[in-house]
Backbone as JSON Lines, residues from 0, in Angstrom:
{"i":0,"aa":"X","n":[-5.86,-2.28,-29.55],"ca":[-6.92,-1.38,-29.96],"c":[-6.46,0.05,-29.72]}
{"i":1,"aa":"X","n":[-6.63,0.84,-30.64],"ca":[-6.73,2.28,-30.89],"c":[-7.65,3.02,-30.21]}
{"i":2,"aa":"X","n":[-7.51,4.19,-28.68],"ca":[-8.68,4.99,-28.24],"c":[-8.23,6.65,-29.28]}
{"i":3,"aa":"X","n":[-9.49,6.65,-29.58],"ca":[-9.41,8.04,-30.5],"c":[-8.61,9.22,-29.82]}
{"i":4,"aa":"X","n":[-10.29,9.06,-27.95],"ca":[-9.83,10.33,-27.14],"c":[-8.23,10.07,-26.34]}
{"i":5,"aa":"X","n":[-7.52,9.04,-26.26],"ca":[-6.85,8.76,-25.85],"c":[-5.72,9.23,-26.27]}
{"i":6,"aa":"X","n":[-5.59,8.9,-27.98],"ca":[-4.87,9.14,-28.9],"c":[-3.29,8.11,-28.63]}
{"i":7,"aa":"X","n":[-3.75,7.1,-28.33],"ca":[-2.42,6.18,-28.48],"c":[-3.18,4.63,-28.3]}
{"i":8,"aa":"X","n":[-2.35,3.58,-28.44],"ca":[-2.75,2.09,-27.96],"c":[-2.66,1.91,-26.61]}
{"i":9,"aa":"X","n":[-3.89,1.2,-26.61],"ca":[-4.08,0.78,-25.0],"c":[-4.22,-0.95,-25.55]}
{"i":10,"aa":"X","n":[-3.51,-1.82,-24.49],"ca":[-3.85,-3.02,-24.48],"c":[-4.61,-3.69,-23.33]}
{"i":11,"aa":"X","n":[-5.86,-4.05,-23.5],"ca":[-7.1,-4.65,-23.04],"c":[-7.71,-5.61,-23.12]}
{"i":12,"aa":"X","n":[-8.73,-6.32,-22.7],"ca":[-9.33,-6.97,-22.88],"c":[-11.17,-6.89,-22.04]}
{"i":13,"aa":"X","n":[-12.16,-7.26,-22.56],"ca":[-13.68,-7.3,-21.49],"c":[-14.1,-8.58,-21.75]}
{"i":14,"aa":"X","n":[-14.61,-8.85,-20.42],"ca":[-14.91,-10.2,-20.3],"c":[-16.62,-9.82,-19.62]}
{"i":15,"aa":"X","n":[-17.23,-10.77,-19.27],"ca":[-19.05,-10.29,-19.05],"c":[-18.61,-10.43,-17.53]}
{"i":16,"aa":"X","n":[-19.27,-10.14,-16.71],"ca":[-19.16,-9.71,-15.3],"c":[-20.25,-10.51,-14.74]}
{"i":17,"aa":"X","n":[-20.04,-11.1,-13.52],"ca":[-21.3,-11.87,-13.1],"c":[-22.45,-10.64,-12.13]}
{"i":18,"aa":"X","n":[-22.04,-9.61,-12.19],"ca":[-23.01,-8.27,-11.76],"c":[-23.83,-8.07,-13.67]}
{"i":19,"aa":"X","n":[-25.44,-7.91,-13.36],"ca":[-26.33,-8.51,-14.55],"c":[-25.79,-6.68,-14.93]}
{"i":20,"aa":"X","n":[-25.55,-7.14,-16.39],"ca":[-25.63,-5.83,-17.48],"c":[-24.36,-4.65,-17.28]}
{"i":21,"aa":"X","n":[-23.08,-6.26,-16.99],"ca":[-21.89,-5.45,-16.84],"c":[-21.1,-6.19,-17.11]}
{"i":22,"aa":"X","n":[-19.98,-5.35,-17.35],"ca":[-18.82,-6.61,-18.56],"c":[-17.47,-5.99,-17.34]}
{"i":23,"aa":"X","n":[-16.26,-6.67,-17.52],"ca":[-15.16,-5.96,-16.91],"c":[-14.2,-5.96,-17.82]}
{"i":24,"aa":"X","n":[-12.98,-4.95,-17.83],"ca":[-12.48,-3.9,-18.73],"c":[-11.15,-3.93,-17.85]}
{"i":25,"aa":"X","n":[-9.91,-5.1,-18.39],"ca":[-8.66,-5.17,-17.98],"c":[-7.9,-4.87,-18.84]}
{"i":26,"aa":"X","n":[-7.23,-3.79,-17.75],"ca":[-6.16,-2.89,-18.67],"c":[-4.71,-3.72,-18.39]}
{"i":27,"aa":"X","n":[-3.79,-4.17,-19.62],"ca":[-2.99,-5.32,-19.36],"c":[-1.65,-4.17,-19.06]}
{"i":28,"aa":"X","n":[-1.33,-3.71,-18.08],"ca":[-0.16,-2.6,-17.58],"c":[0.4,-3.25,-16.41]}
{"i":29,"aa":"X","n":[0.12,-4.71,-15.74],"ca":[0.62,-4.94,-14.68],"c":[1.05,-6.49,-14.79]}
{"i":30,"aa":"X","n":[2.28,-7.08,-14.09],"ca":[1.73,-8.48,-13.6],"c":[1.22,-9.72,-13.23]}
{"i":31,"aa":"X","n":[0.6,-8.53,-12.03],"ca":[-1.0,-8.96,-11.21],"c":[-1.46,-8.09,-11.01]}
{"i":32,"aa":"X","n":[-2.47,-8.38,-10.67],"ca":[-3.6,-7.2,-10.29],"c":[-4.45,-8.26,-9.04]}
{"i":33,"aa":"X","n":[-3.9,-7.58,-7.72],"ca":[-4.96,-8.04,-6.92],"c":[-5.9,-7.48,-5.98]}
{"i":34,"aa":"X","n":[-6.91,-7.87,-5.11],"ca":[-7.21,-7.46,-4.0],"c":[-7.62,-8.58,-2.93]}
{"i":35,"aa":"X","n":[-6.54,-7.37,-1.91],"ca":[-6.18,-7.87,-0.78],"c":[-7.27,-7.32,0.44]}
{"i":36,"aa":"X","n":[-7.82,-8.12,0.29],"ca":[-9.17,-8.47,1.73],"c":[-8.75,-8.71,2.7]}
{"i":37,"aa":"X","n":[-8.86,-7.35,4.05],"ca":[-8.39,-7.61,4.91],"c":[-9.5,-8.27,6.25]}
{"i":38,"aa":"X","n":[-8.39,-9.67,7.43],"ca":[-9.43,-10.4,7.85],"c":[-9.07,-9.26,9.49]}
{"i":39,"aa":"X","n":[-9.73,-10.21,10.47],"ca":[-9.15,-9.07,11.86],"c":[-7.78,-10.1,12.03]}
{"i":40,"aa":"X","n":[-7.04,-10.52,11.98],"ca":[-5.71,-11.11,11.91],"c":[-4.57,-11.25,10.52]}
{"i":41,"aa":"X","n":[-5.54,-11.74,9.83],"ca":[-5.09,-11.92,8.52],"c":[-5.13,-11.22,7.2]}
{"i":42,"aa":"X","n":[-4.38,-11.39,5.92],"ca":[-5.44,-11.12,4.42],"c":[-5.33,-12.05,3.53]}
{"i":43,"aa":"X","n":[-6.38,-12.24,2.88],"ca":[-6.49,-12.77,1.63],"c":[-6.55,-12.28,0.15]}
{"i":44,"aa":"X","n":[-6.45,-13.09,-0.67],"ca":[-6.42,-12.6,-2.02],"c":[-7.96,-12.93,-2.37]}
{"i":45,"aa":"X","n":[-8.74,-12.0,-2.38],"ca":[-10.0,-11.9,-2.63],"c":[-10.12,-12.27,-4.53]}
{"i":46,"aa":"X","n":[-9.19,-11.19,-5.28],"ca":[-9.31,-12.23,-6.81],"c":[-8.15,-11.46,-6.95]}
{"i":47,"aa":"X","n":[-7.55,-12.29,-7.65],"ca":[-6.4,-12.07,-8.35],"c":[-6.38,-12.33,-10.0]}
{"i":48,"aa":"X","n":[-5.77,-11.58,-10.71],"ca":[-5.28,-12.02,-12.14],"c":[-3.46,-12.07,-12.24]}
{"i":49,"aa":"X","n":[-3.19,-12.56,-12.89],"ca":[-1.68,-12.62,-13.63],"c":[-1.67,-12.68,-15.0]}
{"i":50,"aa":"X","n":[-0.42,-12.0,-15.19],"ca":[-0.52,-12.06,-16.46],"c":[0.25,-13.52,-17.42]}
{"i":51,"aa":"X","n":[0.08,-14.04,-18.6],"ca":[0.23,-15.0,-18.97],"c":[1.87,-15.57,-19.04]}
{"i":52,"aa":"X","n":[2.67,-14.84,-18.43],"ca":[4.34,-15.25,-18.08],"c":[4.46,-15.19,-16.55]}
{"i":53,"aa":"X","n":[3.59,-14.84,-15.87],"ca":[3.56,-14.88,-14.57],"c":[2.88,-15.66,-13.82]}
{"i":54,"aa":"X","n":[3.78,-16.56,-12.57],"ca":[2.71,-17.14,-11.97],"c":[2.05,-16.91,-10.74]}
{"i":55,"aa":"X","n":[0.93,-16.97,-10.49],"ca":[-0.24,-16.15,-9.3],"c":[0.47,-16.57,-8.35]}
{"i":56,"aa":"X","n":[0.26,-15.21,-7.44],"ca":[0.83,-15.28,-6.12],"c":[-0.5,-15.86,-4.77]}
{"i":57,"aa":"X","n":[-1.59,-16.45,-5.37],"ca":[-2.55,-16.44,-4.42],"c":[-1.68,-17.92,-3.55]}
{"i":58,"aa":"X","n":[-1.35,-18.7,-3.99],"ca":[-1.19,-19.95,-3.21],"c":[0.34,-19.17,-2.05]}
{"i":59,"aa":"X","n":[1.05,-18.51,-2.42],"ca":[2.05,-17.55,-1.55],"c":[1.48,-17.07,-0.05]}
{"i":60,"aa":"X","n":[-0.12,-16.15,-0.51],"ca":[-0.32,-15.34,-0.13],"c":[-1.97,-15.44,0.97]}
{"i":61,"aa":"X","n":[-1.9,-16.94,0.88],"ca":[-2.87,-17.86,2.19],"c":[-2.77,-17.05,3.22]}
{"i":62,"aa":"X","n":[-3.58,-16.77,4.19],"ca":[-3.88,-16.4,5.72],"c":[-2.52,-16.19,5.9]}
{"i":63,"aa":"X","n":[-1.8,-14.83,5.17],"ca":[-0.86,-13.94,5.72],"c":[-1.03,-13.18,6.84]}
{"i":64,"aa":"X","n":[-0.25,-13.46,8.45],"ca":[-0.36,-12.24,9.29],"c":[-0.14,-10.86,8.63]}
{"i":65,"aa":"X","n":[-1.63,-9.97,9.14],"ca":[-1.56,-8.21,8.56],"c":[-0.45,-7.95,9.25]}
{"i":66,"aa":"X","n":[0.48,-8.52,9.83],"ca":[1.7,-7.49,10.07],"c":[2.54,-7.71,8.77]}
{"i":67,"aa":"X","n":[2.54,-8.28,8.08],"ca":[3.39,-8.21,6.76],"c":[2.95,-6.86,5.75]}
{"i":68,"aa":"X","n":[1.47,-6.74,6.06],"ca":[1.13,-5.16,5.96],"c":[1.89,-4.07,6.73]}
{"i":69,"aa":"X","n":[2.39,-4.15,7.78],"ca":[2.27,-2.53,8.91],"c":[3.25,-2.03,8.02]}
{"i":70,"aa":"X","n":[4.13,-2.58,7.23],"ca":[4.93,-1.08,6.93],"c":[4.01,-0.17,5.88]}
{"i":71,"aa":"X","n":[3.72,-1.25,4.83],"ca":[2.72,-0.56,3.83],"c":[1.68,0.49,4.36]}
{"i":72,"aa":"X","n":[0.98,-0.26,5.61],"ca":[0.14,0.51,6.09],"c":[0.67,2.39,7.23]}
{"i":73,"aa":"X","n":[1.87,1.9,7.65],"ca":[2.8,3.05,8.15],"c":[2.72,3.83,7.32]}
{"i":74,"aa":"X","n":[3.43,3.75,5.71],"ca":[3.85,4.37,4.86],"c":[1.86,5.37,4.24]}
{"i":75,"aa":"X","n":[1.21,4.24,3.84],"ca":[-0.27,5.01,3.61],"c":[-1.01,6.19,4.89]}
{"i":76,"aa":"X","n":[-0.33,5.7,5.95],"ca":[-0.86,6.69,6.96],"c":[-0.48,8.62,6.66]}
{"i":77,"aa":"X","n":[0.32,8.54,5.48],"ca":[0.67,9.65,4.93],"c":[0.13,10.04,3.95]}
{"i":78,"aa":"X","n":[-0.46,8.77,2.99],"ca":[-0.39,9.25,1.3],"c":[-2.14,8.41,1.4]}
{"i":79,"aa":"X","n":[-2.7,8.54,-0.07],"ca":[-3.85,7.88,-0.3],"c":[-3.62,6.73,-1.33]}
{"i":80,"aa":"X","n":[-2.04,6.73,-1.81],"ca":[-1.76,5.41,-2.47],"c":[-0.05,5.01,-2.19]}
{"i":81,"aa":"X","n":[0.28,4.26,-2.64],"ca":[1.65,3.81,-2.62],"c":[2.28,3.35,-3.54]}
{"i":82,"aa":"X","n":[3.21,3.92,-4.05],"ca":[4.18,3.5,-5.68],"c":[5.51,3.19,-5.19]}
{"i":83,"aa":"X","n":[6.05,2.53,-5.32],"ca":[7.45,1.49,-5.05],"c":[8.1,1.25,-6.44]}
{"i":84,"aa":"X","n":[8.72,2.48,-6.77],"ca":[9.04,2.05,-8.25],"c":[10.46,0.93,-8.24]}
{"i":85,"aa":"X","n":[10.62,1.33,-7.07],"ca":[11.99,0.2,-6.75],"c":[11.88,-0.35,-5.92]}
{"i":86,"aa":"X","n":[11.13,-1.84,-6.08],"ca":[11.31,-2.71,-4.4],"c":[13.16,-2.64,-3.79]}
{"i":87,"aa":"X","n":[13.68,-3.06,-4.33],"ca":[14.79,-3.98,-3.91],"c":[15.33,-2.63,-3.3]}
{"i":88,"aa":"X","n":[15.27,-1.47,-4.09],"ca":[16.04,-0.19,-3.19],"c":[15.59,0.28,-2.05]}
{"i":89,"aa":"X","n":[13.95,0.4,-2.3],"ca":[13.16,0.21,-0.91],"c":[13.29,-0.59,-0.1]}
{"i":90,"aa":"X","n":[13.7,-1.83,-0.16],"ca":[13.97,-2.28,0.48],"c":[14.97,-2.36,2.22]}
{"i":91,"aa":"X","n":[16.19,-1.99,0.9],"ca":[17.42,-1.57,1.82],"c":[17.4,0.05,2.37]}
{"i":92,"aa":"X","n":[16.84,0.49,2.55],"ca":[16.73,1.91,2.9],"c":[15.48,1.67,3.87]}
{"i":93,"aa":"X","n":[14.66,0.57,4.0],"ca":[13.33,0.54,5.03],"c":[13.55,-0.55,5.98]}
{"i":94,"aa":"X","n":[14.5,-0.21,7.07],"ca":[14.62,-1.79,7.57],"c":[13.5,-3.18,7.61]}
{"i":95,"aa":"X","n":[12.13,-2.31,7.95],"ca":[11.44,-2.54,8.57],"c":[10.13,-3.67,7.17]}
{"i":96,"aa":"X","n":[10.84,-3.35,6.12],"ca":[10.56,-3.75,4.64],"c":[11.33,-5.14,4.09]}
{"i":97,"aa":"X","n":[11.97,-5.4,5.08],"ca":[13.3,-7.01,4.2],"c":[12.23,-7.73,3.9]}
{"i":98,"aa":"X","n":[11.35,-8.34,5.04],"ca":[10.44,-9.68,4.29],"c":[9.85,-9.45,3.6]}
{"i":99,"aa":"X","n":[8.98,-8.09,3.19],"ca":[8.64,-7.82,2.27],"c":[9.14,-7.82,0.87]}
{"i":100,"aa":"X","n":[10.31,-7.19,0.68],"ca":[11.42,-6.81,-0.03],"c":[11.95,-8.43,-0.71]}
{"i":101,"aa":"X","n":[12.2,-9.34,0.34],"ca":[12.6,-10.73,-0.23],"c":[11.38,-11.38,-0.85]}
{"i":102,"aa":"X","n":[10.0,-11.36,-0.75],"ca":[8.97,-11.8,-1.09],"c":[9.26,-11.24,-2.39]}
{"i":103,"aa":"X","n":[9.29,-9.63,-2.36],"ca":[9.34,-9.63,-3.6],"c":[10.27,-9.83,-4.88]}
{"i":104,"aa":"X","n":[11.06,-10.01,-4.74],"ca":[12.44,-10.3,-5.14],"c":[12.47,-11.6,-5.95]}
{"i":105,"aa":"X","n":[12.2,-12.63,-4.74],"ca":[11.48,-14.31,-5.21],"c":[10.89,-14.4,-6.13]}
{"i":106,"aa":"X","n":[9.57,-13.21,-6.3],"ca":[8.55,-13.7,-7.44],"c":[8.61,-12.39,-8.65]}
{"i":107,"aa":"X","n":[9.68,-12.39,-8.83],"ca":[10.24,-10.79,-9.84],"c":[9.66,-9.84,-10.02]}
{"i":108,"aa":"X","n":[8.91,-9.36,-8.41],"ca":[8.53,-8.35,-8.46],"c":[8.99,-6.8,-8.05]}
{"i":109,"aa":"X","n":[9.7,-5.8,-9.27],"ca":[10.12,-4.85,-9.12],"c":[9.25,-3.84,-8.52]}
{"i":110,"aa":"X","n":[8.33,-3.41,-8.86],"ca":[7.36,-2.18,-8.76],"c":[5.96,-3.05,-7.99]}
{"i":111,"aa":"X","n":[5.69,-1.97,-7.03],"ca":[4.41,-2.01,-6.54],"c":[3.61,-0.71,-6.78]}
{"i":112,"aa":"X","n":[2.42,-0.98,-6.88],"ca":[1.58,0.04,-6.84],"c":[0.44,-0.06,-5.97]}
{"i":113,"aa":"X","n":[-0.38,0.52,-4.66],"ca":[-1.17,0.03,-3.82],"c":[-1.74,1.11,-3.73]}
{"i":114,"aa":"X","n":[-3.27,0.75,-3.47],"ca":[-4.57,1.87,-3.21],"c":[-5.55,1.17,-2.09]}
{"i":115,"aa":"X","n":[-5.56,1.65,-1.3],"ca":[-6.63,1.09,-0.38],"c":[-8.02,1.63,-0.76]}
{"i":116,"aa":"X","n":[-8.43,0.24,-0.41],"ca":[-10.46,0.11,-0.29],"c":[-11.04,0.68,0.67]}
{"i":117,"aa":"X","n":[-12.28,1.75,0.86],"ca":[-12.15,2.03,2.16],"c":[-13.33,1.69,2.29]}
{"i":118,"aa":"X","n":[-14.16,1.16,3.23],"ca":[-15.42,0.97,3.59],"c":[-16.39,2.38,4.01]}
{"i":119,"aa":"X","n":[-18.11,2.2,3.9],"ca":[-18.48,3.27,4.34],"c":[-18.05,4.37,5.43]}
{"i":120,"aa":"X","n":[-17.45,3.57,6.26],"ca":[-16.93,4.51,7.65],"c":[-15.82,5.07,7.2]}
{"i":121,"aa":"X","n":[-15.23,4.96,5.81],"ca":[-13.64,5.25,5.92],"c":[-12.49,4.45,6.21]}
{"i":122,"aa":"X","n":[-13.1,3.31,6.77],"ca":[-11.98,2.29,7.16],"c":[-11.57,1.35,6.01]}
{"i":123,"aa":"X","n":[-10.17,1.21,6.26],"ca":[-9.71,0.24,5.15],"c":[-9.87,-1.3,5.17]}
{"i":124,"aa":"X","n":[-10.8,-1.69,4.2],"ca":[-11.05,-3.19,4.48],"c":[-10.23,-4.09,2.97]}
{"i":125,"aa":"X","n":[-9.64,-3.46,2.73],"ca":[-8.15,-3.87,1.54],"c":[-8.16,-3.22,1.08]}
{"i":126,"aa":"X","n":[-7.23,-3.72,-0.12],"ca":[-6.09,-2.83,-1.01],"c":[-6.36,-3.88,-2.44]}
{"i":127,"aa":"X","n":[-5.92,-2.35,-3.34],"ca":[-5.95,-2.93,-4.65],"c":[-4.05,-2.82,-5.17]}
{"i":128,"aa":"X","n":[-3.88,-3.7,-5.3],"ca":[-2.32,-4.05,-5.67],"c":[-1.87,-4.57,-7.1]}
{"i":129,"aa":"X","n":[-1.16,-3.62,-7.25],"ca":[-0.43,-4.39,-8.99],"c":[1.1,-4.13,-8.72]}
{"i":130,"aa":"X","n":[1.51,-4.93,-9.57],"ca":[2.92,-5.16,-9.5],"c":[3.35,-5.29,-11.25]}
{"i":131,"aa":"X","n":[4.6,-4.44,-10.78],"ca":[5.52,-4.2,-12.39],"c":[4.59,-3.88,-12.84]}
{"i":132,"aa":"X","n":[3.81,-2.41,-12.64],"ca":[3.05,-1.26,-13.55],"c":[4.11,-1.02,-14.28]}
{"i":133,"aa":"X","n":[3.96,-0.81,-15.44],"ca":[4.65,-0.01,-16.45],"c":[3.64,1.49,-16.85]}
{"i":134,"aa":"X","n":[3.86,2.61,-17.15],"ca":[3.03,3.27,-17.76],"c":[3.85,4.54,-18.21]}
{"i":135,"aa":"X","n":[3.0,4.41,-19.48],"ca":[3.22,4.33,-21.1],"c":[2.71,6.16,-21.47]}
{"i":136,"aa":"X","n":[1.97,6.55,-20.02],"ca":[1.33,7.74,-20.35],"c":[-0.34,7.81,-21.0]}
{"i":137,"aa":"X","n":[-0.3,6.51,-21.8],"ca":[-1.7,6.06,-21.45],"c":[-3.02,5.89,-20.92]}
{"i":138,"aa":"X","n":[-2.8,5.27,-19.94],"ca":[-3.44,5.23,-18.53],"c":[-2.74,5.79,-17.18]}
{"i":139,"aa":"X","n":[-3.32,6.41,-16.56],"ca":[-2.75,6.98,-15.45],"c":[-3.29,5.38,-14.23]}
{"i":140,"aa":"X","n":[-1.83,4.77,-13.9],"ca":[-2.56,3.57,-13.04],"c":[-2.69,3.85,-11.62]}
{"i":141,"aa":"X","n":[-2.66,4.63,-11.29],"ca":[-2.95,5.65,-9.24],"c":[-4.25,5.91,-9.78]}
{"i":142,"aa":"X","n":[-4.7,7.13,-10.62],"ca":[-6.07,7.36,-11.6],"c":[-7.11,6.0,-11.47]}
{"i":143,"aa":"X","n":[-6.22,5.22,-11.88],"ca":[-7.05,3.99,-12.27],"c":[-7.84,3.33,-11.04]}
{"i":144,"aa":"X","n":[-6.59,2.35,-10.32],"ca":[-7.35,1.84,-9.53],"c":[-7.98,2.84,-7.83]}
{"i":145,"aa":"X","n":[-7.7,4.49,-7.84],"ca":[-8.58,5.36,-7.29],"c":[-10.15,5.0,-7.88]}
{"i":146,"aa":"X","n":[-10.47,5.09,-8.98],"ca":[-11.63,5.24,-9.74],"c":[-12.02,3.67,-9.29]}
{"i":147,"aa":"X","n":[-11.16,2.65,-9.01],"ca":[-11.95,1.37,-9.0],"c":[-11.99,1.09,-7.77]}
{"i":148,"aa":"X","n":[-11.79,1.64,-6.52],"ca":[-11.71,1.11,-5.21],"c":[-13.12,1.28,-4.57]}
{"i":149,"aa":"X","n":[-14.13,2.12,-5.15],"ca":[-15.15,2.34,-4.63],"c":[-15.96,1.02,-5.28]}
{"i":150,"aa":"X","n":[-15.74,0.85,-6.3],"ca":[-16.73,-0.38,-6.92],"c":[-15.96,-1.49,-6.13]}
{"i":151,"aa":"X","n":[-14.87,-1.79,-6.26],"ca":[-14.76,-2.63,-5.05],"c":[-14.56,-3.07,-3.77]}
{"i":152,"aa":"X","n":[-15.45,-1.78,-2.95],"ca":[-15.73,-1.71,-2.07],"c":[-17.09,-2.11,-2.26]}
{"i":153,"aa":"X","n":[-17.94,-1.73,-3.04],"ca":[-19.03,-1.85,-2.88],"c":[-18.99,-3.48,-2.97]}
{"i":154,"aa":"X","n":[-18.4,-4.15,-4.23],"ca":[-18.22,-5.56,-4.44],"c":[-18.34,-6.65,-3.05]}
{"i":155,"aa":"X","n":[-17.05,-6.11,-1.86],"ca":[-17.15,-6.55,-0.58],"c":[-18.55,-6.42,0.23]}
{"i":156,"aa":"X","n":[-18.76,-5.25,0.29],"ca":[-20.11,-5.02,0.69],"c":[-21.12,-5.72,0.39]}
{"i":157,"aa":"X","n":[-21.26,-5.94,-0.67],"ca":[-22.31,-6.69,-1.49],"c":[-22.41,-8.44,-0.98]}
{"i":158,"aa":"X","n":[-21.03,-8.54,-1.0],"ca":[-20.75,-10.04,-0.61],"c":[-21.14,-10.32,1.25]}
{"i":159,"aa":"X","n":[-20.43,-9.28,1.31],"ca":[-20.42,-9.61,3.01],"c":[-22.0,-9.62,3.62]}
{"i":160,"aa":"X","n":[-23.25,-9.15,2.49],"ca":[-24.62,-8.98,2.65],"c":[-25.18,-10.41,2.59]}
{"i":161,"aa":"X","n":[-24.8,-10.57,1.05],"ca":[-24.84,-12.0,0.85],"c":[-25.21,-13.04,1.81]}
{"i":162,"aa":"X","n":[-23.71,-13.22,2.76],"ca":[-23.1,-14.46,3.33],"c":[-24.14,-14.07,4.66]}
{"i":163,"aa":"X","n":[-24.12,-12.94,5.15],"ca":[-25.3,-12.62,6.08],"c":[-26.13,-13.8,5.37]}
């Protein structure tokens, strides 16, 4: 599909949303696209998508110790997102990055892109993660999932009311 104000192709898709009188609006520029729900030990893959040559990393990515986070989280203690346009080079230049670095490697993942969720207090209760962003100039994808971390924050919120 053609955006006028955009003035180039964007490839997409909307599907209906189980929130009443809302649809969701996936922009196909990544992978995966996940979020990572953090537990007080662990994270989970709260939802994940892949794209149709890729296979989901959720069964990988079961009750991972958050220390497989601390570097990511080291590195955000600086920035408000994180772009890895080169795992494998990042890799070798971050000691502190190999298991990471081999994880990603395994499941052909070149590029990361990460934005943390922050809860009302400010605190980070996950991250929104895509892998092998490409961008086209299109969509700005830092832009992007900035603009979506508050809705899914609120999403957690909403849930964690719920289960109350």
């Amino acid at each position: 599909m053609t955006r006028r104000g955009l003035r180039s192709w964007v490839n997409y898709y909307t599907k209906a949303s189980t929130m009443p009188n809302c649809v969701v609006t996936v922009f196909t520029l990544a992978s995966h696209a996940l979020l990572l729900e953090l537990g007080a030990d662990s994270f989970m893959i709260n939802y994940e998508w892949a794209a149709p040559y890729v296979a989901p990393l959720n069964t990988q990515l079961e009750n991972i110790s958050k220390r497989f986070l601390e570097p990511i989280e080291r590195l955000l203690a600086r920035r408000n997102y994180l772009d890895i346009a080169d795992v494998a080079k990042f890799a070798e230049e971050e000691a502190d990055f190999a298991e990471q670095g081999d994880f990603c490697a395994k499941n052909d993942i070149d590029r990361i892109l990460l934005v943390p969720v922050k809860n009302d207090f400010g605190e980070i209760q996950a991250y929104l993660l895509l892998t092998n962003v490409y961008d086209k100039g299109e969509i700005n994808p830092v832009s992007l999932l900035q603009h979506l971390a508050p809705v899914f924050s609120k999403k957690l919120r909403d849930a964690a009311l719920r289960i109350k």
